[in-house]
C-alpha positions in Angstrom: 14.2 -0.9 -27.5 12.7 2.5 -28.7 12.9 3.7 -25.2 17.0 3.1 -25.1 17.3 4.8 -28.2 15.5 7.9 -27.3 17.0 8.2 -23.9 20.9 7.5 -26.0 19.9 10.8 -28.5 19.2 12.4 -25.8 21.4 12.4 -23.3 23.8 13.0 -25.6 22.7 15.8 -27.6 22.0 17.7 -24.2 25.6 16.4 -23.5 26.9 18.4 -26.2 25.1 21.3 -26.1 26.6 21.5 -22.5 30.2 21.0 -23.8 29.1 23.6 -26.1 27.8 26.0 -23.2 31.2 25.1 -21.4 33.3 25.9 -24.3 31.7 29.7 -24.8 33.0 29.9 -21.5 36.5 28.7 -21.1 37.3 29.2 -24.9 40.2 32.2 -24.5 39.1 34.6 -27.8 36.0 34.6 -30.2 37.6 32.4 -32.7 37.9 29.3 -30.6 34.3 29.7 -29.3 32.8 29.9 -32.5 34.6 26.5 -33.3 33.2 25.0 -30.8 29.9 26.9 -30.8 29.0 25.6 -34.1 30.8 21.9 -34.2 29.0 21.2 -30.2 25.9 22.7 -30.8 25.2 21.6 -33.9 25.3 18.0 -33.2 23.8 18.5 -30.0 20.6 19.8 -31.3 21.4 17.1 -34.4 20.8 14.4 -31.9 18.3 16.2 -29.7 15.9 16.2 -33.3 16.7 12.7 -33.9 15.4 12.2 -30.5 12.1 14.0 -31.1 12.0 12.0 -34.5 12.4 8.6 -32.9 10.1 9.6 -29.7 6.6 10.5 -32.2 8.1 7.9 -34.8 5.3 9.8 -37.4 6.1 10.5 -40.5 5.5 14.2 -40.8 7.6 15.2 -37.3 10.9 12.6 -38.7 10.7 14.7 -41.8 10.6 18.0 -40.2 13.2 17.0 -38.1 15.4 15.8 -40.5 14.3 19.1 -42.8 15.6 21.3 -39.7 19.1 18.8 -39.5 19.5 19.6 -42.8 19.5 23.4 -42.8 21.2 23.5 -39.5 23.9 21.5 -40.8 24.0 23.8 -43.9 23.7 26.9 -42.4 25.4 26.7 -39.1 29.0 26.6 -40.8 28.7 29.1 -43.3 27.2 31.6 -40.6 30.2 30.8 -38.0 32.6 31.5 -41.1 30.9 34.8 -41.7 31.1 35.6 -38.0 34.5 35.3 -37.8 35.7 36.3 -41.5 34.2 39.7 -40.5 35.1 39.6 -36.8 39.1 39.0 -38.1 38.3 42.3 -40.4 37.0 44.6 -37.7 40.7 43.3 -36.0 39.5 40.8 -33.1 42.7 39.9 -31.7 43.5 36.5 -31.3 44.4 34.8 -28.1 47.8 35.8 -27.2 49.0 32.0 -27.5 48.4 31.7 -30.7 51.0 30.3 -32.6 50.4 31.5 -36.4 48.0 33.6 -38.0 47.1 31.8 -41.2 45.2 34.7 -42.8 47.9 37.6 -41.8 48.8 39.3 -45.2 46.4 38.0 -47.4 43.9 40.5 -46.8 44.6 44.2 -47.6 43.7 46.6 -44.7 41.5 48.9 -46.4 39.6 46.5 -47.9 37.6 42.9 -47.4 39.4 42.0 -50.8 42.6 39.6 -51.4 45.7 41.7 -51.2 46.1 39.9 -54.5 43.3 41.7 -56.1 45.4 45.2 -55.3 46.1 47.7 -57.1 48.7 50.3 -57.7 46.4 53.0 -57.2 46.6 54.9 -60.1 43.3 56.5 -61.9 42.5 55.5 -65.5 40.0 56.8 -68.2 37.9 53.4 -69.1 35.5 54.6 -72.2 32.3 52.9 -71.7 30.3 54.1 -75.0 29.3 57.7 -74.4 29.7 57.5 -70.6 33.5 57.9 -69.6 34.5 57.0 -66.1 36.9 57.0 -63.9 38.3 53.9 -62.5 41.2 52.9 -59.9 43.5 50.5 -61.8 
């Protein structure tokens, strides 16, 4: 029974990490193939640990393994989100069949803040105890 479950993991995972090589390819800009980069991948390697978990059944390896599921799972989002929070500021261009741009004015061009967060642009004195500095406001 043991055997079916390891051969289940992992075909599968090494199933997904192939939809996930496949995707890098045919994905038509950088934002698509970080999607499914990250969602593919992830549980491909997910299932590829569980595999290695199930196959040495020892206590040590299942915890590592479930130790590196954990962080993956944790980190491989927030990575992919920084890849392409900072790829939309450097002005990646979307695919050209893209229908909306969901982020387009709520960033300010000059900088990475929210165009909320914008000022006017005038200069103020700010009086900080002795030390009196010169602030955008």
């Amino acid at each position: 029974m043991t055997d079916y479950i390891i051969i289940f993991l992992a075909s599968f995972g090494a199933i997904f990490i192939l939809l996930a090589a496949v995707g890098i390819l045919r994905m038509p800009d950088l934002y698509l193939r970080i999607s499914v980069t990250t969602k593919a991948a992830t549980l491909g390697v997910g299932l590829i640990l569980l595999c290695v978990a199930a196959y040495f059944g020892e206590a040590s390896i299942t915890t590592r393994a479930l130790a590196i599921i954990f962080f993956l799972l944790l980190t491989a989002p927030v990575g992919a989100h920084l890849i392409g929070r900072a790829s939309y500021f450097v002005n990646t261009p979307l695919w050209k069949k893209s229908v909306m741009d969901d982020l387009k004015g709520k960033y300010s061009k000059t900088s990475e803040g929210s165009s909320s967060e914008e000022s006017d642009g005038k200069i103020t004195d700010v009086n900080h105890g002795d030390n009196t500095a010169k602030t955008k406001k």
